[in-house]
C-alpha positions, 0 to 999 in steps of 0.5 A: 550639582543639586545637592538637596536632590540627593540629600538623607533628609528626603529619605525618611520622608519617603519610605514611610509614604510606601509603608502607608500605601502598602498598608493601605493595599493590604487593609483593603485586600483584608477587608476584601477577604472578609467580605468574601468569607462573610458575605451573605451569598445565600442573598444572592440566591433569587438574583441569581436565579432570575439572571440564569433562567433570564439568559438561558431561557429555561427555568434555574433554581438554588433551591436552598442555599449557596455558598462560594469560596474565593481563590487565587485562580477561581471561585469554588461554588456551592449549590445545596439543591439545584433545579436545572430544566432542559429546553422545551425540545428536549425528552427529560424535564432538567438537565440537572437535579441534584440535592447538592452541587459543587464546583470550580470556576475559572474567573478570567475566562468569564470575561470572554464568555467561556465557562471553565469548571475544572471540578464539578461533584454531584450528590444524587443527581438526575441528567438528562443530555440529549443532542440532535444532529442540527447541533443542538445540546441540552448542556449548551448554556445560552438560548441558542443551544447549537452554539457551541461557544456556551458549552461549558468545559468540564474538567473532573466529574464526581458523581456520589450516586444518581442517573444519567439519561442520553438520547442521541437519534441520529447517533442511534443512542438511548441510554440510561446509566444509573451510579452508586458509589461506596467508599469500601469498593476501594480504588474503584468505588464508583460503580454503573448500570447502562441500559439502552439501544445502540445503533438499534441493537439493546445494549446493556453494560455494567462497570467500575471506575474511580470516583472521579470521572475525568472528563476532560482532564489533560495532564490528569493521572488515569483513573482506572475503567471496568466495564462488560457490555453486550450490544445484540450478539457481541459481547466486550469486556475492558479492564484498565486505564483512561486519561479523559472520558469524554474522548477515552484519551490516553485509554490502556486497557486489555479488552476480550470481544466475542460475537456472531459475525465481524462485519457486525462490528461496522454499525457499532464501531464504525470498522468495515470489517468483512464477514466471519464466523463466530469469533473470540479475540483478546488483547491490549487496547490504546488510543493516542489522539484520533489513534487506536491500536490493538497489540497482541491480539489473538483470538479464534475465528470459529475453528481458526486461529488469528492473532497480530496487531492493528490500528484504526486511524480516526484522524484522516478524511476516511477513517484508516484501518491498517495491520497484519494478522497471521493464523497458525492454521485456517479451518476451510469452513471459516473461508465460506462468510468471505464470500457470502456463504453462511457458517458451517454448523462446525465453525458456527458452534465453535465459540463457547459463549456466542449464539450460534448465526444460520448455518448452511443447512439451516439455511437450505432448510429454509430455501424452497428449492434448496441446491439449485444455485452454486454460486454467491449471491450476497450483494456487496455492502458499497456504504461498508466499502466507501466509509474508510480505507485499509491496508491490512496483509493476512497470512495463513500458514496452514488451511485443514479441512479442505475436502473437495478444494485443497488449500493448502495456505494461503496470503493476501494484502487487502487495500481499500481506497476510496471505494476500491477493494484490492486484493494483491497480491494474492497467493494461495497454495492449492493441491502442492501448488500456487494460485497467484494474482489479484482481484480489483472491486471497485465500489465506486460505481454501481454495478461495481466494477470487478477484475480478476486475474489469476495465474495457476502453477504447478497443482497436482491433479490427483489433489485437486481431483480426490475421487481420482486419487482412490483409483491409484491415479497419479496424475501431472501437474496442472498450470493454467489462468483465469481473467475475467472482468465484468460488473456485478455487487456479488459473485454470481451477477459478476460472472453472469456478466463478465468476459475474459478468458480461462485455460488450464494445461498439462503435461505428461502424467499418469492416471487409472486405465479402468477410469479410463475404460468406464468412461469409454464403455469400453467393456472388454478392457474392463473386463480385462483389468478387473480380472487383472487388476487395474493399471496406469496408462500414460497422460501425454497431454491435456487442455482446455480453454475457454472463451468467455463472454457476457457470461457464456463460457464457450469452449476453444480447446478441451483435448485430453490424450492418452495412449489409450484414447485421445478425447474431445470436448465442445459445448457451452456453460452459463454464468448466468443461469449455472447450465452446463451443455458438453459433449465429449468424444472419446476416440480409441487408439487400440483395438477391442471388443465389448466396446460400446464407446459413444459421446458422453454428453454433460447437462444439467446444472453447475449444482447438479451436473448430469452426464448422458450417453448420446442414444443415437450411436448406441442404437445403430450399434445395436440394431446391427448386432441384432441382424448379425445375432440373428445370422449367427449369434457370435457375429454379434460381437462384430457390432462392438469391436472396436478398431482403433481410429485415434491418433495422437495429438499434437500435444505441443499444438494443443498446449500453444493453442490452449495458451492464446486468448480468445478473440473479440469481447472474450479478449477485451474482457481478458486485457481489461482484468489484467490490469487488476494486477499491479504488485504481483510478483 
């Protein structure tokens, strides 16, 4: 063993070796500091200067003095007046024009190109930002401006005072914000003026924050937001809190909206929401990620109650928007915009504070030919209807003001996927009934293809027919189908194309006797039942089928029986013109005078129907009473008698009847809208 290897004589020799490399480091480290603290950087001022414009090709300049502390993890940079320009492309002449700058810098990421700067407070400064949609930005640092490796990453932002001008066309952006800050508004000192157009509307807004704009700031606490801002008809309002400004991470806030119209919300926040009356709604607002939720909102939808919650998914492929909403009750004038109809001048005055949209009176107004079209001709927006997917289910609880349709409530599941629009199921309660079933549009092609098919169970005829009604008219209930396809981008192109099939039946019932007199001229039953009141006679059966192709619906069965009259009907209506051509043939079942019963024919058009008594029959009745008269006057009468010749139908012939599809293109038509059902119960 070596002993002198292990030897105290050695140790001494070596630990003041350490002590002097130690003290040696720790001079070096000292006069290193001193050197940071006292180095002349303003020295540095034009070196730095020429080296910024050099690599960036835009003009840089320290106008004053610079100074710069250095830490542990970074360098704090002070510049007193800075002049920085913008590319030759851009609006603004600088970038930055501030009196005085100071801000942090990560040192390590320099060595890989990266600019960090967790802090950057700006005195009085003037920014112009501008991007264009080949990806350029002013803020980019290198000569090529589209490279997003030389965007620095910035942290927190403190403005005292200034503006900030941002153009960005392809975005529809052009904005100017101007900043004053004061200490004495409390937790909210920093206050802005935006003023501007937004995707082409003028928009102008005005809020407070913290002094500190946390731009992009992971594990920051939230500062708090303000802001009102009106872009064209809508109006927001946001009261609360946000993590990050640049991608409003971790925003919580309550938020109020009113505007004219929902499907105004699609350019300026990129939601496809449909048509509506004016509305007013309110809520919590929070964004997780590529996430936006809306918790207990209510609001009003013109005269309607809405309120539920959504989310709007800004993650996936297509933006997805999902949720339930829920109205205690539903006006039925808010239903007419679903369709293309414009608001009633009831649901367009409804919310205090928006301008009223056109309503449908003034829109005749400014209609040369006012009424001459029933059904809607809004086109379907297929760029709304490709730019996201949904799933959203609505319940209405109640539906008032129904006046010739009674809706009683009604519920649907709307989906949409890649272009195609589904409502299904859809439930509707009409007239103490249900019209259940779905309807397919499916954007993708142009004409849209579009499905319907619906069932009808159980509606009450003197509800669906309310004029009835005041005659005492108790009738039965009415069950029927619907199922069409066809293409089309609005209701009525639709239907001028379509094919498919229509029926509706019932069974025994009861309705007025007068009613039914006037409409077989029958003038001695009238005259009767007026002297002793009017009474209910017994509906045995009624149907009426239709057969409809390429928008001509042509009739299969139309009976109506009564012990009284057994009537038939045949003719034709145009989907596309709106025409009506139908003649129906009443046929006695009892015996009368006075009686004058002819065909009643229906023309004109689905706006402005006009029944006619066919003349012919009318005019050989007459001539004969006039050779009878002129015999003996009494013999007259003998003209009008009526003896009866109507049988009963077979009812349950005519109901099976009623209940077979058509044949040839009518049942393609029917088979193909068909499959627009796949989850009705």
């Amino acid at each position: 063993m070596n002993a002198s290897a292990t030897s105290p004589s050695s140790r001494p020799t070596q630990r003041p070796l350490a002590l002097k490399v130690l003290a040696v480091v720790v001079a070096l480290l000292l006069i290193l500091v001193l050197v940071v603290v006292f180095f002349p950087w303003d020295v540095l001022r034009g070196p730095i200067n020429r080296y910024v414009s050099e690599k960036t090709g835009r003009k840089f300049e320290i106008t004053r003095h610079l100074d710069v502390g250095i830490g542990l993890r970074g360098a704090t940079v002070k510049f007193d007046g800075i002049e920085f320009a913008n590319p030759s492309w851009a609006r603004d002449p600088y970038l930055v024009k501030a009196d005085r700058a100071e801000f942090d810098i990560r040192l390590w990421p320099l060595l890989a190109k990266k600019v960090m700067i967790p802090r950057l407070s700006l005195t009085s400064p003037v920014l112009g930002l501008q991007m264009e949609q080949d990806g350029r930005r002013t803020w980019a640092l290198g000569k090529d401006t589209s490279d997003t490796s030389t965007t620095p990453t910035i942290g927190l932002l403190q403005v005292d005072g200034g503006a900030v001008d941002f153009l960005a066309k392809h975005l529809g952006v052009d904005l100017h914000v101007e900043f004053n800050f004061d200490t004495s508004r409390g937790e909210m000192p920093l206050d802005y003026k935006v003023k501007g157009t937004y995707q082409k509307q003028p928009l102008t807004a005005v809020g407070r924050t913290g002094n500190v704009l946390q731009l992009n700031a992971a594990g920051a606490p939230p500062f708090p937001l303000e802001i009102k801002a009106t872009a064209g008809h809508t109006t927001l309002s946001v009261n609360g809190t946000a993590a990050e400004l640049s991608t409003l991470e971790g925003i919580d806030a309550k938020f109020d909206i009113k505007g004219q119209n929902l499907g105004d919300l699609f350019p300026l926040l990129g939601i496809a929401l449909p048509q509506t009356s004016p509305y007013a709604l309110g809520g919590e607002l929070r964004k997780n990620g590529k996430v936006w939720s809306v918790a207990a909102m209510k609001g009003k939808l013109g005269l309607s109650d809405i309120g539920g919650d959504m989310k709007f998914d800004q993650g996936q492929k297509l933006p997805y928007l999902s949720g339930t909403l829920r109205s205690r009750v539903m006006d039925m004038d808010d239903l007419g915009p679903l369709i293309g109809l414009p608001p009633t001048e009831r649901s367009a005055n409804a919310v205090e504070g928006v301008a009223p949209p056109p309503t449908i009176s003034q829109v005749k107004k400014a209609q040369r030919d006012p009424g001459t079209r029933v059904l809607p001709t809004a086109t379907l927006d297929f760029e709304r209807l490709r730019a996201m997917n949904a799933d959203v289910s609505y319940v209405a609880d109640r539906i008032t003001n129904v006046r010739q349709v009674p809706l009683d409530r009604g519920s649907v599941k709307v989906k949409l996927a890649d272009g195609v629009l589904t409502l299904d199921p859809l439930d509707l309660g009409v007239a103490s009934g249900k019209i259940g079933g779905a309807i397919r549009i499916d954007a993708a092609k142009n004409p849209a293809d579009i499905r319907a098919s619906l069932d009808v169970r159980g509606m009450q005829l003197n509800r669906l027919i309310p004029k009835v009604e005041t005659l005492k008219t108790s009738f039965g209930k009415l069950d029927g189908r619907v199922n069409l396809s066809g293409q089309g981008n609005s209701v009525a192109s639709w239907l001028a194309t379509s094919s498919g099939d229509i029926a509706a039946i019932t069974g025994k019932g009861q309705f007025s006797n007068l009613l039914l007199e006037f409409l077989g001229l029958d003038g001695g039953e009238i005259i009767k039942f007026l002297l002793r009141g009017d009474h209910n006679v017994t509906l045995r059966c009624g149907a009426v089928a239709l057969n409809v192709d390429k928008g001509l619906m042509s009739t299969r069965t139309i009976v109506f029986d009564t012990d009284d009259t057994v009537f038939n009907a045949t003719g034709n209506a145009s989907f596309a013109n709106e025409s009506l051509d139908f003649v129906i043939k009443p046929q006695p079942k009892d015996m009368s005078i006075l009686s004058l019963r002819t065909p009643l024919t229906i023309k004109g058009t689905f706006g402005s129907p006009k029944p006619f008594i066919e003349v012919a029959p009318l005019a050989g009745r007459g001539l004969v009473a006039l050779a009878l008269g002129a015999i003996n006057p009494l013999l007259a009468l003998a003209a009008t008698i009526e003896t009866g010749p109507g049988q009963d139908a077979d009812c349950q012939g005519v109901l099976a009847d009623a209940q077979k599809p058509g044949a040839g293109a009518a049942a393609s038509g029917a088979a193909k809208a068909k499959t627009a059902k796949t989850a009705v119960p």
